[in-house]
N, C-alpha and C positions, 0 to 999 in steps of 0.2 A: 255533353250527352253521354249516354254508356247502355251497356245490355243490358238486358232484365235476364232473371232464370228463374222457372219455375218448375222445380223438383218435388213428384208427388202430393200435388199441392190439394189437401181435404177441409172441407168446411162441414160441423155437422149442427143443426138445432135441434137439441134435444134426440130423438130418434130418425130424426131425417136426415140423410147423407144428400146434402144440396151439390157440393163438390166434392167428385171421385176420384182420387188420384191423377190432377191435373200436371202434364210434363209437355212442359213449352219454352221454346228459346227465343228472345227477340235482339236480333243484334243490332248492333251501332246502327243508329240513323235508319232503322229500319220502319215501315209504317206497315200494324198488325192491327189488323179488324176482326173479333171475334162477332160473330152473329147467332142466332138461333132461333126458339120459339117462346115466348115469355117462359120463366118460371125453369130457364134450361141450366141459369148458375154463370151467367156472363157477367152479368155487374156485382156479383158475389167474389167473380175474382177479380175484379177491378177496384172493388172495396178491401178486399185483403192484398194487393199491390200497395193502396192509399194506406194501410193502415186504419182505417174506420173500420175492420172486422178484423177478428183475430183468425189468423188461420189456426182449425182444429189438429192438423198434422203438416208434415211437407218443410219444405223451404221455400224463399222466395229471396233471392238473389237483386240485388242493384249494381253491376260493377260487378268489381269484388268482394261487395259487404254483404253479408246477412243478415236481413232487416227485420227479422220475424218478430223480433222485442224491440227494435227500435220505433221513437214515438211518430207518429205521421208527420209531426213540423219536421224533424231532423231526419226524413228517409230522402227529399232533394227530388221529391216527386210534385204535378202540380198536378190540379184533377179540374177538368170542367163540365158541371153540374148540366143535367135536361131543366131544372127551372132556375138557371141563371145564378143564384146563391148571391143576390147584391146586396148590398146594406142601401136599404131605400132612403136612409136621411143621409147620404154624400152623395157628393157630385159622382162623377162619370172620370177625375183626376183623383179624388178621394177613394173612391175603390180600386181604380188600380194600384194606388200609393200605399195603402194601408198594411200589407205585408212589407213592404220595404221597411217602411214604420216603423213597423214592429221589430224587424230586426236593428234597430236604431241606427242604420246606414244615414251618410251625413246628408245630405238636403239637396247639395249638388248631384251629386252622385242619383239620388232616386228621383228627380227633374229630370236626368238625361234618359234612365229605362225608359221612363212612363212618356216622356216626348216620341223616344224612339216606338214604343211599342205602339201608341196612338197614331206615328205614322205610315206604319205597317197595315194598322188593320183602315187605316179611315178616319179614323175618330178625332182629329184634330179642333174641328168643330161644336165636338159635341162634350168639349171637357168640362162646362161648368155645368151643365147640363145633371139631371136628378134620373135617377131610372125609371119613375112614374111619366118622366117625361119622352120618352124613349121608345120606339116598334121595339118589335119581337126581335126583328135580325141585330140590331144596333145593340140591345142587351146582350145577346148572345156572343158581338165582336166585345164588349166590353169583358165579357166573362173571361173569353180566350185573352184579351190585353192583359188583364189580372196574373193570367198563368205566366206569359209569356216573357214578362219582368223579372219572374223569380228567376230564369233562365237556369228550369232545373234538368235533374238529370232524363225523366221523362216523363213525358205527358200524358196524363191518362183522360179520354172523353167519356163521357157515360151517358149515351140516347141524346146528343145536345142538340139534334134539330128534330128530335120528335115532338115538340110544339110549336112547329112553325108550318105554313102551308105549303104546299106541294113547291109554288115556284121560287119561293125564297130558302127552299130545301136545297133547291136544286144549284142557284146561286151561292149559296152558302158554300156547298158540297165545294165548289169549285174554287174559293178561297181557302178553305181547307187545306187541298190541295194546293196550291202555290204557297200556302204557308208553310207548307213542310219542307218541301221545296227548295223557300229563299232558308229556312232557320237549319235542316237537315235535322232535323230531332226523333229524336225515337220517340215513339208513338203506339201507342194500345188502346184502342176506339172500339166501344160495345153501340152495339146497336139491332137492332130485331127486322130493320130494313135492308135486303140485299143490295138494292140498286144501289144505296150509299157502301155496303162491301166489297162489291166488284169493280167501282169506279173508283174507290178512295184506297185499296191497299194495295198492297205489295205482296202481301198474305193472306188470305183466309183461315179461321181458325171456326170449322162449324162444329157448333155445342148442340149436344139433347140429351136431358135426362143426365146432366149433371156431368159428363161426360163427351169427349174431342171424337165426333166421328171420321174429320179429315181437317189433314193441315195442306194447304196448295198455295199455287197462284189462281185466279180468278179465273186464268182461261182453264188450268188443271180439274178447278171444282166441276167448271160446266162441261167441260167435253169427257173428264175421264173421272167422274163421281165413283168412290170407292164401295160407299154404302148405300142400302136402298132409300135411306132418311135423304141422304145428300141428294140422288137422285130425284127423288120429291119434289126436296126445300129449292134448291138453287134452278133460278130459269122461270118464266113468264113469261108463258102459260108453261105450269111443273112439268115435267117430262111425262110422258105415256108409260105404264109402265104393265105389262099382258102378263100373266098368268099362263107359265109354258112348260116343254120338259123337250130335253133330248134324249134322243132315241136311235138306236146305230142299228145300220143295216147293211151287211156286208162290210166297204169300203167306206161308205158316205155317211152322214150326222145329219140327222134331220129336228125340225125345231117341229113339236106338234103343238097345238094349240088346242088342241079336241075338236070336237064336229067333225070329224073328216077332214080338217086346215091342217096341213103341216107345210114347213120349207125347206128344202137342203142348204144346207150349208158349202160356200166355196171349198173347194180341196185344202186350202190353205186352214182355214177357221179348223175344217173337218179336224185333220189333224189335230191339231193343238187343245179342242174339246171331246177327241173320242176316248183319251184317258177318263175322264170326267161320266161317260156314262154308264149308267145302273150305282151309281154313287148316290 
């Protein structure tokens, strides 16, 4: 496994700047979940990680190589797809075998990943087996087998239980976790559902509008939210958030609300926001 680094990292189509100067560090064995609101530019940088988009500007780091021109088979990155990406005429031992394949590793050698990775996730059972044959969850441990074989430098998910129902989400979510776990792999997991952020990282990394509102841990986003967007986004039911102003009067700080509602503030708070007022 190894770090990722992403220095000034810009995506642009045509006149639209989808990524704004993305600066993100993910170290060893680290597990990073970026989240947002559709259309905020999380699986735009998980595709120029993968190399499936070119970044417009920036760096992007693996280790210590610079992969920015490097081709996606040769950056040692795996990626696992929201609709599973299986070649429907192999088995469920053919799809995971098929990149070993390809790199023409000898036969023993890619019998032992794919036993070991099948008995990792489950799927011992289910090797001769077709993906038409297959539920949602079983496709999706076969996608992650897939990745897990390459035993690359790190793993990129992208929305991979967004088509699956609530309770096999929620199962999922928890292998997830132990898979990371038992493998210790670095990890960059996009997804538009918090409960899966807050439960599965180590980090948060909240996106909007193309751009990193806060980077935290889980309990950091929710108790001490930087931005008003974080504020909002993280938490169910979103945080309350009133339309207020301070107001100093003599020694004390009061919070008005209008109508006639205001509060004082403790002597402690006082202080430390009566710089702050008529500002």
């Amino acid at each position: 496994m190894a770090q990722l680094a992403l220095k000034g990292l810009v995506k642009r189509f045509g006149h639209v700047e989808a990524v704004r100067g993305i600066d993100l560090h993910v170290a060893h064995e680290e597990f990073v979940v970026l989240v947002g609101p559709s259309g905020c530019g999380k699986s735009t940088i998980l595709r120029m990680i993968a190399g499936l988009e070119e970044a417009s500007d920036g760096e992007i780091r693996i280790g210590d190589r610079l992969v920015n021109n490097v081709a996606p088979k040769d950056r040692n990155v795996a990626m696992v797809f929201q609709n599973y990406a299986l070649y429907p005429h192999k088995t469920v031992y053919g799809n995971m075998a098929f990149a070993l394949r390809a790199q023409r590793l000898p036969k023993a050698d890619v019998d032992r990943r794919v036993q070991q990775a099948a008995a990792v996730l489950g799927l011992e059972e289910l090797m001769e087996r077709k993906p038409g044959e297959l539920s949602g969850g079983q496709r999706q441990r076969v996608a992650m087998g897939r990745a897990i074989v390459r035993d690359p430098a790190v793993f990129l998910f992208d929305e991979p239980l967004s088509n699956l129902d609530a309770e096999l989400r929620s199962r999922l979510r928890g292998e997830i976790k132990k898979l990371h776990q038992k493998l210790r792999a670095t990890v960059v997991y996009v997804t538009h559902d918090q409960v899966e952020a807050m439960t599965l990282a180590d980090r948060v990394v909240v996106m909007n509008h193309g751009v990193i509102e806060q980077v935290g841990s889980p309990n950091d986003l929710y108790h001490s939210p930087r931005t008003r967007f974080v504020a909002g986004f993280i938490g169910s039911p979103a945080m309350n958030i009133i339309p207020a102003r301070l107001e100093a009067s003599g020694e004390s700080v009061q919070v008005n609300f209008g109508n006639g509602l205001s509060l004082p503030l403790p002597a402690e708070q006082a202080a430390r926001y009566r710089s702050l007022v008529g500002k």
